[in-house]
N, CA, C and O atoms as a printed pandas DataFrame, in Angstrom:
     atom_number atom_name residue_name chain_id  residue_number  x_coord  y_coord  z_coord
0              1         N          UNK        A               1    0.805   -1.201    0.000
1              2        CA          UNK        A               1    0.000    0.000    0.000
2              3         C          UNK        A               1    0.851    1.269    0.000
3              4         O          UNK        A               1    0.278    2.359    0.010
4              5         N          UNK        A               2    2.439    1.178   -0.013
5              6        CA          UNK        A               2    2.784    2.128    0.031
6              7         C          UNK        A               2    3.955    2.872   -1.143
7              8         O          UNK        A               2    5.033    2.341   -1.411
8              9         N          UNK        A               3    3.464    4.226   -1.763
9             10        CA          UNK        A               3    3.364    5.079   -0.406
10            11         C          UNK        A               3    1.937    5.412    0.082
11            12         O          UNK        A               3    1.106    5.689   -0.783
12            13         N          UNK        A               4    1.706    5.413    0.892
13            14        CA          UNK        A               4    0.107    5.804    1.731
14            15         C          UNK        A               4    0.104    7.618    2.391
15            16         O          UNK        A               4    0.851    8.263    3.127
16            17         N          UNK        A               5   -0.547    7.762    2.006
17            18        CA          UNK        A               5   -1.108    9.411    2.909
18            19         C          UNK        A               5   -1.718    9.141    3.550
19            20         O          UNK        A               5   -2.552    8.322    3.163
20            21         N          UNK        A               6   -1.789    9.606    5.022
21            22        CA          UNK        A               6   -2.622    9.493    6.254
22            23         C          UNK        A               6   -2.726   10.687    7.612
23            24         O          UNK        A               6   -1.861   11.530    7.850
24            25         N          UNK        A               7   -3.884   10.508    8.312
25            26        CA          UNK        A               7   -4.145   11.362    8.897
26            27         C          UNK        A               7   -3.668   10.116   10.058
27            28         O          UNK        A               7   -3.845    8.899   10.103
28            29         N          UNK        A               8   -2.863   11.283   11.092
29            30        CA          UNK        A               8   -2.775   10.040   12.401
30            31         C          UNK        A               8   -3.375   10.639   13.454
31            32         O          UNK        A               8   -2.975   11.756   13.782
32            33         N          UNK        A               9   -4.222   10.141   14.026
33            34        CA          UNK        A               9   -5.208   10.501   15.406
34            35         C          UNK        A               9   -4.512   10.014   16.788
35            36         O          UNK        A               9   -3.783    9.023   16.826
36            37         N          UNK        A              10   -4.788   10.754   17.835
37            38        CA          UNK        A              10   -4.528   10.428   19.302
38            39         C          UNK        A              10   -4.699    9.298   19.700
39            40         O          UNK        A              10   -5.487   10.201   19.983
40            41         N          UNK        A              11   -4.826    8.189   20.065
41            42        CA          UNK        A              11   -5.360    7.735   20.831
42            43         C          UNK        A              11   -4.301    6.818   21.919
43            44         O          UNK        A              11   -3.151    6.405   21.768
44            45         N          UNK        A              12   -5.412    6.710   23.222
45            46        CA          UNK        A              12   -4.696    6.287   24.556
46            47         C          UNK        A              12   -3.456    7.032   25.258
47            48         O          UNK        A              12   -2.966    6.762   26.354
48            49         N          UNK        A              13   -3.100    7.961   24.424
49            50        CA          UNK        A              13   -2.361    8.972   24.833
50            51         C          UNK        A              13   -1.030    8.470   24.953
51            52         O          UNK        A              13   -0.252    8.829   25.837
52            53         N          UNK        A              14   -0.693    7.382   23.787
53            54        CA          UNK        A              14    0.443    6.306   23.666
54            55         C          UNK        A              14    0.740    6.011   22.149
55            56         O          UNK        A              14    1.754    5.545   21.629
56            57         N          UNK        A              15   -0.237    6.350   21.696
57            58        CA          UNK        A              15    0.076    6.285   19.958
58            59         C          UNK        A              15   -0.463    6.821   19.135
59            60         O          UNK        A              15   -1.539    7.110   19.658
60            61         N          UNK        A              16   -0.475    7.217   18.054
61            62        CA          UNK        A              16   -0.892    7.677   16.896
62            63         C          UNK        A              16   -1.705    6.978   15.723
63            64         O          UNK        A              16   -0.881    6.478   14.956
64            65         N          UNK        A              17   -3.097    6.735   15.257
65            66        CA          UNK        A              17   -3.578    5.577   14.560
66            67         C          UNK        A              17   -4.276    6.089   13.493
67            68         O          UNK        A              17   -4.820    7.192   13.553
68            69         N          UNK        A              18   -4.316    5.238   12.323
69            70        CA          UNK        A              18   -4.988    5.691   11.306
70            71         C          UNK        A              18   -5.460    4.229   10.573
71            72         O          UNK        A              18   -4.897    3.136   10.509
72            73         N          UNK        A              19   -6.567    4.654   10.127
73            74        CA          UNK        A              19   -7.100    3.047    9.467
74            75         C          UNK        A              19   -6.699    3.318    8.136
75            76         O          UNK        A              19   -6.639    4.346    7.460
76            77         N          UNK        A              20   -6.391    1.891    7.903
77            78        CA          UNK        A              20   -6.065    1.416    6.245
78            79         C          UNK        A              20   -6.926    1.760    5.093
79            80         O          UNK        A              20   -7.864    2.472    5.452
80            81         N          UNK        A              21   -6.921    1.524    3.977
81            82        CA          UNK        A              21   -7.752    1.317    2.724
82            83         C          UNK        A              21   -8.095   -0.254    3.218
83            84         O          UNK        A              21   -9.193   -0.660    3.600
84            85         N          UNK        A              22   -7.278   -0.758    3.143
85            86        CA          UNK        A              22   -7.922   -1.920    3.809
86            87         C          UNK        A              22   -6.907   -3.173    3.935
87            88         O          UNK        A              22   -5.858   -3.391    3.328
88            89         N          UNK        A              23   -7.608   -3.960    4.979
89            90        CA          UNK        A              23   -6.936   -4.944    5.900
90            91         C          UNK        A              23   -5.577   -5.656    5.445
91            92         O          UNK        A              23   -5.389   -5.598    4.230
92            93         N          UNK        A              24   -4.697   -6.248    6.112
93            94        CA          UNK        A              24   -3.533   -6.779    5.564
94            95         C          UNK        A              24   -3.710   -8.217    5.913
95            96         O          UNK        A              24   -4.464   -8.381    6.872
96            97         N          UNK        A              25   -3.230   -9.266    5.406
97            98        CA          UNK        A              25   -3.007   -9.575    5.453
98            99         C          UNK        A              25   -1.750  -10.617    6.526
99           100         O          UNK        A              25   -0.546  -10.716    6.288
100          101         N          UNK        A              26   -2.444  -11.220    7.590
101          102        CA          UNK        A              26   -1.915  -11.661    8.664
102          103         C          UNK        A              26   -0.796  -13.209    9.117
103          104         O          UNK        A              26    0.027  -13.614    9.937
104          105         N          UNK        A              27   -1.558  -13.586    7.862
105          106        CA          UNK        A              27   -1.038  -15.031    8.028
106          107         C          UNK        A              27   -0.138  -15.658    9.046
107          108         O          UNK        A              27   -0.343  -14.449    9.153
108          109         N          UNK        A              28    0.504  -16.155    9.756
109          110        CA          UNK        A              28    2.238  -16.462   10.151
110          111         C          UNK        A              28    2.134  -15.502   11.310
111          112         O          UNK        A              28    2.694  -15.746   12.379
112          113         N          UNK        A              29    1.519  -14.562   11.135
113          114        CA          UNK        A              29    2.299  -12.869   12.289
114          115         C          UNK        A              29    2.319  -13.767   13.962
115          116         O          UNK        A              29    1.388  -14.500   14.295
116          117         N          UNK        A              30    3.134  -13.603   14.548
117          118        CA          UNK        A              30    2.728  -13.699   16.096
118          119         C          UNK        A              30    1.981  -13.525   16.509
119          120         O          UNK        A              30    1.660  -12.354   16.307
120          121         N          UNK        A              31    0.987  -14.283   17.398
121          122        CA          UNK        A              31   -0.067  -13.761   18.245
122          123         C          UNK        A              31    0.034  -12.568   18.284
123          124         O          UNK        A              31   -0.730  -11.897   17.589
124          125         N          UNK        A              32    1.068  -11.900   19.159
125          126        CA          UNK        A              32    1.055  -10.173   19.437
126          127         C          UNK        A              32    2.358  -10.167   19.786
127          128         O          UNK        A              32    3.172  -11.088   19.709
128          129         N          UNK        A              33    2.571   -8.480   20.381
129          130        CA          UNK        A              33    4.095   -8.624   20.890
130          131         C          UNK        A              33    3.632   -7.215   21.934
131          132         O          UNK        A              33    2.495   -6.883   22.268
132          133         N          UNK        A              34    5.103   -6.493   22.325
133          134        CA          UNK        A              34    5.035   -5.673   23.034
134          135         C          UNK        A              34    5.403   -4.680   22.528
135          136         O          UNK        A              34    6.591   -4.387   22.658
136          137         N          UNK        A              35    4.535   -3.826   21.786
137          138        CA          UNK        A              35    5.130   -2.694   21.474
138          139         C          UNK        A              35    6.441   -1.625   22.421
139          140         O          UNK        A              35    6.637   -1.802   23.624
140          141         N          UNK        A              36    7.060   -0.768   21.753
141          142        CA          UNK        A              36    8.090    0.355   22.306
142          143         C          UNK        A              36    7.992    1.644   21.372
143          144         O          UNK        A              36    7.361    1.931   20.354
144          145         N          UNK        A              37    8.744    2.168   22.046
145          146        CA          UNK        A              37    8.394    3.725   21.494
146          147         C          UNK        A              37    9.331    3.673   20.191
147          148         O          UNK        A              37   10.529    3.391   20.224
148          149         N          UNK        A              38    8.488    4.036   18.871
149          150        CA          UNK        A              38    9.417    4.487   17.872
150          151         C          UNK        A              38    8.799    2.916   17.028
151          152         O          UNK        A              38    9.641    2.482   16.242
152          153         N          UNK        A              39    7.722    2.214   17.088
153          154        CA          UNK        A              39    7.136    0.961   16.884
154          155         C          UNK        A              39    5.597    1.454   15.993
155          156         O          UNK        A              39    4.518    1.843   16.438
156          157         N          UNK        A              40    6.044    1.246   14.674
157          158        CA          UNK        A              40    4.926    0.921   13.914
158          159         C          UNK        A              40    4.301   -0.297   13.868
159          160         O          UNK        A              40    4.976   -1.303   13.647
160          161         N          UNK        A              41    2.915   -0.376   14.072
161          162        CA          UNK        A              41    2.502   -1.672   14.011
162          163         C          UNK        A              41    1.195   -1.872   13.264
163          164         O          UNK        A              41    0.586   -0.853   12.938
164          165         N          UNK        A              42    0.661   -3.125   12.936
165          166        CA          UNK        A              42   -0.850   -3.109   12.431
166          167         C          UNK        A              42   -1.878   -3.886   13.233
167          168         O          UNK        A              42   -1.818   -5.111   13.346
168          169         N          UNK        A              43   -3.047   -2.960   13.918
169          170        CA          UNK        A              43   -3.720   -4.390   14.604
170          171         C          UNK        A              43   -4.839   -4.605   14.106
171          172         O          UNK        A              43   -5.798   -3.854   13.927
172          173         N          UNK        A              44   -4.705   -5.506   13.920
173          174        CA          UNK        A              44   -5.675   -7.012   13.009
174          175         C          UNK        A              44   -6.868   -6.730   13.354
175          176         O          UNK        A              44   -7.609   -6.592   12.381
176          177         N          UNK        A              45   -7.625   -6.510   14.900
177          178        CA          UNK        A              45   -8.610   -6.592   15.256
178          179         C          UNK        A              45   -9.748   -5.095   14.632
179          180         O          UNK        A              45  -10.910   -5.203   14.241
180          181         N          UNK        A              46   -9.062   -4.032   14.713
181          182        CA          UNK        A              46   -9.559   -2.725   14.082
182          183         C          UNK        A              46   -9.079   -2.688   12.565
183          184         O          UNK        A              46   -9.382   -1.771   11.802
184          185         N          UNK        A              47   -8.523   -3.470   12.311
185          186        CA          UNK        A              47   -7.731   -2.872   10.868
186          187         C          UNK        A              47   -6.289   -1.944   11.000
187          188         O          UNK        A              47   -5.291   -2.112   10.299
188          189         N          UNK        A              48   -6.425   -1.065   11.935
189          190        CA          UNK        A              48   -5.308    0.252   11.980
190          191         C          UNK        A              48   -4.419   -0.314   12.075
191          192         O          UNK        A              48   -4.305   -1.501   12.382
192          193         N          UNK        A              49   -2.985    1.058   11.623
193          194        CA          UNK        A              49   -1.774    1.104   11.716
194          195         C          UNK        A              49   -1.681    2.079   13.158
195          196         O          UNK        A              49   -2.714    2.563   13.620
196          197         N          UNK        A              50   -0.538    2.277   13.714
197          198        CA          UNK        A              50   -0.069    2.667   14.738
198          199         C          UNK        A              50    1.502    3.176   14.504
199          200         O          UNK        A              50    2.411    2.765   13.784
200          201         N          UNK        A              51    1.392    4.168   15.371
201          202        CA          UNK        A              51    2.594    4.335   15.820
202          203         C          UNK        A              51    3.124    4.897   17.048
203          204         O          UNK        A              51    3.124    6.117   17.215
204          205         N          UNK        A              52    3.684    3.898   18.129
205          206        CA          UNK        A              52    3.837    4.149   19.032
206          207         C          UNK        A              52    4.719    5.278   19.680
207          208         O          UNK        A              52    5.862    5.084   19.268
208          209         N          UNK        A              53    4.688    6.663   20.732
209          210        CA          UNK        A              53    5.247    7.403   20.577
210          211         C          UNK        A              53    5.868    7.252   22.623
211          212         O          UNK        A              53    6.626    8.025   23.210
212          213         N          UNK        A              54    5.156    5.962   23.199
213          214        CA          UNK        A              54    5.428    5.632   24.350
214          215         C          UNK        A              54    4.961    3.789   24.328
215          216         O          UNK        A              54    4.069    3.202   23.716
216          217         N          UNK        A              55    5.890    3.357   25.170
217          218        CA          UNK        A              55    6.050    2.175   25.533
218          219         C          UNK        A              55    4.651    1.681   25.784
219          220         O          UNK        A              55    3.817    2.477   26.217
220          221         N          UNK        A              56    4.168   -0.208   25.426
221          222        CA          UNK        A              56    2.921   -0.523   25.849
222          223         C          UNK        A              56    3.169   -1.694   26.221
223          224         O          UNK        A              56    4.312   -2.147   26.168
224          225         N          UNK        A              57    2.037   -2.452   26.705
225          226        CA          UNK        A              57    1.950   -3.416   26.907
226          227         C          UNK        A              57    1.614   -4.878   26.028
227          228         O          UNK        A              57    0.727   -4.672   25.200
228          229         N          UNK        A              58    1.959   -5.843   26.024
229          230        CA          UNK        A              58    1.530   -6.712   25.262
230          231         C          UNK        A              58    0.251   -6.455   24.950
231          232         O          UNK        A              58   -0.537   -6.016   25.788
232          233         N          UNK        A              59   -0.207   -6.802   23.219
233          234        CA          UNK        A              59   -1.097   -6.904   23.159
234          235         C          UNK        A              59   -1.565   -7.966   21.988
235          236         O          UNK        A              59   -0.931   -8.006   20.933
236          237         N          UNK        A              60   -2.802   -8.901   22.235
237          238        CA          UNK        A              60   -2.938   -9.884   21.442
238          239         C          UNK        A              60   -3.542   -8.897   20.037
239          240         O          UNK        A              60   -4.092   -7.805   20.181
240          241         N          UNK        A              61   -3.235   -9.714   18.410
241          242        CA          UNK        A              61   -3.359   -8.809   17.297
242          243         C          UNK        A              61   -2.450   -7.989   16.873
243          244         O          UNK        A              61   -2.648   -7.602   15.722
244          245         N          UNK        A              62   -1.274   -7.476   17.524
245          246        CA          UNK        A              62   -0.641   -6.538   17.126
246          247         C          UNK        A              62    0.162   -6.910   16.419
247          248         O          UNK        A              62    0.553   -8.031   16.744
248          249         N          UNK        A              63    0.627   -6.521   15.579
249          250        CA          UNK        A              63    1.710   -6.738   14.411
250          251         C          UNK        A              63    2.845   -5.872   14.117
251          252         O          UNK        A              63    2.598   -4.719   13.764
252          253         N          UNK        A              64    4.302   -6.343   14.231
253          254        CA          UNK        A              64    5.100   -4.792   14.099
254          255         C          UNK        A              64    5.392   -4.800   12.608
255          256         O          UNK        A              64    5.498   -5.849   11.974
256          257         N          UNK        A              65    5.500   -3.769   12.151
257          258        CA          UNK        A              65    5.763   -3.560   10.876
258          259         C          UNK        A              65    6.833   -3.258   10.815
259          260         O          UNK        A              65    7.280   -3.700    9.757
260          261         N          UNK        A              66    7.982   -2.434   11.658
261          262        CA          UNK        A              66    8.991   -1.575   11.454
262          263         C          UNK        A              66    9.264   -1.031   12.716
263          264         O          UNK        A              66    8.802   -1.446   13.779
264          265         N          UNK        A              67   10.278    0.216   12.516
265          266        CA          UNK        A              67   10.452    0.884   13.315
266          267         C          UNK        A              67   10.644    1.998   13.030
267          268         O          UNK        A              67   11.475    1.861   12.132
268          269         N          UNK        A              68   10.408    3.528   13.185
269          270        CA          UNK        A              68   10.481    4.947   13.324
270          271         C          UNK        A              68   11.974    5.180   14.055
271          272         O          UNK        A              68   12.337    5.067   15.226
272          273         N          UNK        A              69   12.774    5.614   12.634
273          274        CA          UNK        A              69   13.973    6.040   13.605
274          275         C          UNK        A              69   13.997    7.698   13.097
275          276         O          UNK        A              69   14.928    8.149   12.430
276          277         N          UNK        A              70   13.189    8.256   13.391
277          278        CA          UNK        A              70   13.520    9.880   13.632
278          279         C          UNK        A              70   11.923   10.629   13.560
279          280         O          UNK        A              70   10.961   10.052   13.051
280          281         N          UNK        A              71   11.849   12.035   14.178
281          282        CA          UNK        A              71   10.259   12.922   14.052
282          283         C          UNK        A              71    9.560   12.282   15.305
283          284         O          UNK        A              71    8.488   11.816   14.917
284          285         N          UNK        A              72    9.757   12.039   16.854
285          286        CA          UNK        A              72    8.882   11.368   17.516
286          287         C          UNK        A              72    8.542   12.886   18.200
287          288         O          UNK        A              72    7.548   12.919   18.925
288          289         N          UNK        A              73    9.113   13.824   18.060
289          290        CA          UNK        A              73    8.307   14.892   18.982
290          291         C          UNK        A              73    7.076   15.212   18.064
291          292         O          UNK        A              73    5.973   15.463   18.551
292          293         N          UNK        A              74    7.316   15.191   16.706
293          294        CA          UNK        A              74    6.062   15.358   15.957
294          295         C          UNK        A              74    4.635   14.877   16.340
295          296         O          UNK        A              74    3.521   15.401   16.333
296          297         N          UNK        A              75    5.347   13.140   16.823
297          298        CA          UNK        A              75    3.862   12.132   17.167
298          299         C          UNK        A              75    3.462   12.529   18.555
299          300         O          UNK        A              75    2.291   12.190   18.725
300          301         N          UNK        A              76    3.939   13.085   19.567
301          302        CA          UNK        A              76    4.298   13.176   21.050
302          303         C          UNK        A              76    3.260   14.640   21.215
303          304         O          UNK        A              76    2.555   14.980   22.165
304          305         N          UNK        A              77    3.418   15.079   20.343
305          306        CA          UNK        A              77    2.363   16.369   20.077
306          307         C          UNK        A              77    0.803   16.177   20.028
307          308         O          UNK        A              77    0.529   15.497   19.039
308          309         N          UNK        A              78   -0.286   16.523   20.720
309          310        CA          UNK        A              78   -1.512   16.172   20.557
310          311         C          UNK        A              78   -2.172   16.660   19.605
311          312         O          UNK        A              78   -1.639   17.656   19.116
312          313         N          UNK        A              79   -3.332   16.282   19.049
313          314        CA          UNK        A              79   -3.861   16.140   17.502
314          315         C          UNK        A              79   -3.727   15.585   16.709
315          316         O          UNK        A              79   -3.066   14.599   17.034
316          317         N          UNK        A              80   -4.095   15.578   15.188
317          318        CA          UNK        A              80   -4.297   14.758   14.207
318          319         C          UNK        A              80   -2.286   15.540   13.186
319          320         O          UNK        A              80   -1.782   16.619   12.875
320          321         N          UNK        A              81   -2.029   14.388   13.135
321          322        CA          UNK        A              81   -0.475   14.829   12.146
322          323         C          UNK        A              81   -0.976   14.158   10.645
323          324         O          UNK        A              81   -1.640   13.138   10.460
324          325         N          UNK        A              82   -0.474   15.003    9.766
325          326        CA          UNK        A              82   -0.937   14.339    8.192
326          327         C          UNK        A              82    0.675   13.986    8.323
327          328         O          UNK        A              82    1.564   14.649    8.857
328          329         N          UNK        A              83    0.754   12.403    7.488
329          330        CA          UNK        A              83    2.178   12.101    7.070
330          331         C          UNK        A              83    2.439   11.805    5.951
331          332         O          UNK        A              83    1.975   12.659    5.195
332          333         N          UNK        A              84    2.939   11.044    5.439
333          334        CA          UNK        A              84    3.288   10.404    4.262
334          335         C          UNK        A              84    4.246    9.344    4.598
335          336         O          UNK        A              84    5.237    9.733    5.214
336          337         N          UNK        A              85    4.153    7.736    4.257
337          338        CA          UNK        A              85    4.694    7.104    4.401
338          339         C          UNK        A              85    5.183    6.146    3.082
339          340         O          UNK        A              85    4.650    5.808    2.025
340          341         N          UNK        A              86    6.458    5.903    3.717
341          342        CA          UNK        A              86    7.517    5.273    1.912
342          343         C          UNK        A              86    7.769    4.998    2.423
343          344         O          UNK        A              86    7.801    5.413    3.582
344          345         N          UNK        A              87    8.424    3.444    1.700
345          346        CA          UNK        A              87    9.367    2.385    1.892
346          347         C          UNK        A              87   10.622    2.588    2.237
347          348         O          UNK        A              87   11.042    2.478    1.085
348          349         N          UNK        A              88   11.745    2.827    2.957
349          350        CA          UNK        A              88   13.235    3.106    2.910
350          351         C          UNK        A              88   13.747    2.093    3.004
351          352         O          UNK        A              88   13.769    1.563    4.115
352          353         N          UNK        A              89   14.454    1.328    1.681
353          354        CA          UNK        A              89   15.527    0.333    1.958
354          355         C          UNK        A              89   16.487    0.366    3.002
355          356         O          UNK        A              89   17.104    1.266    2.432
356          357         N          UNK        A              90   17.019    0.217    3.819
357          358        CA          UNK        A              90   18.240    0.142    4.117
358          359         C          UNK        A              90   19.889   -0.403    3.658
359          360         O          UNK        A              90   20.405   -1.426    4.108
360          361         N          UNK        A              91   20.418    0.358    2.860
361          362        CA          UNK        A              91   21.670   -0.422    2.092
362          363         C          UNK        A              91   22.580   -0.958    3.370
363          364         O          UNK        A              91   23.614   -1.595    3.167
């Protein structure tokens, strides 16, 4: 789906979420894991992506996608952030 444009919303006062065009594909994924700060993830049960901007707790459904290595005061900020998200290889 990417690159994707998205609006990211508040929520729990721990991450940033925005729903998909639509669902991914789960197959294989771990039950769940434990998210950390700087932790994109997808959970299965709502559809949404995430991005964590503080540490959480296990949670069943969650999926990590990646990780955010830079802009967390951006997410840490309350309100809706428009982003843009692309693929970055790593060489």
């Amino acid at each position: 789906m990417l690159p994707l444009e998205a609006t990211l919303e508040d929520y729990a006062s721990t991450e940033k979420i925005s729903y998909l065009p639509r669902k991914l594909i789960i197959q294989d994924a771990p039950d769940g894991y434990t998210p950390r700060e700087g932790d994109m993830a997808y959970y299965a049960p709502w559809g949404n992506f995430a991005i964590f901007h503080k540490d959480f707790t296990y949670s069943i459904g969650l999926v990590k996608l990646g990780t955010l290595l830079s802009g967390m005061d951006i997410l840490r900020k309350k309100g809706p952030v428009q982003v843009k998200m692309e693929l970055v290889r790593k060489n």
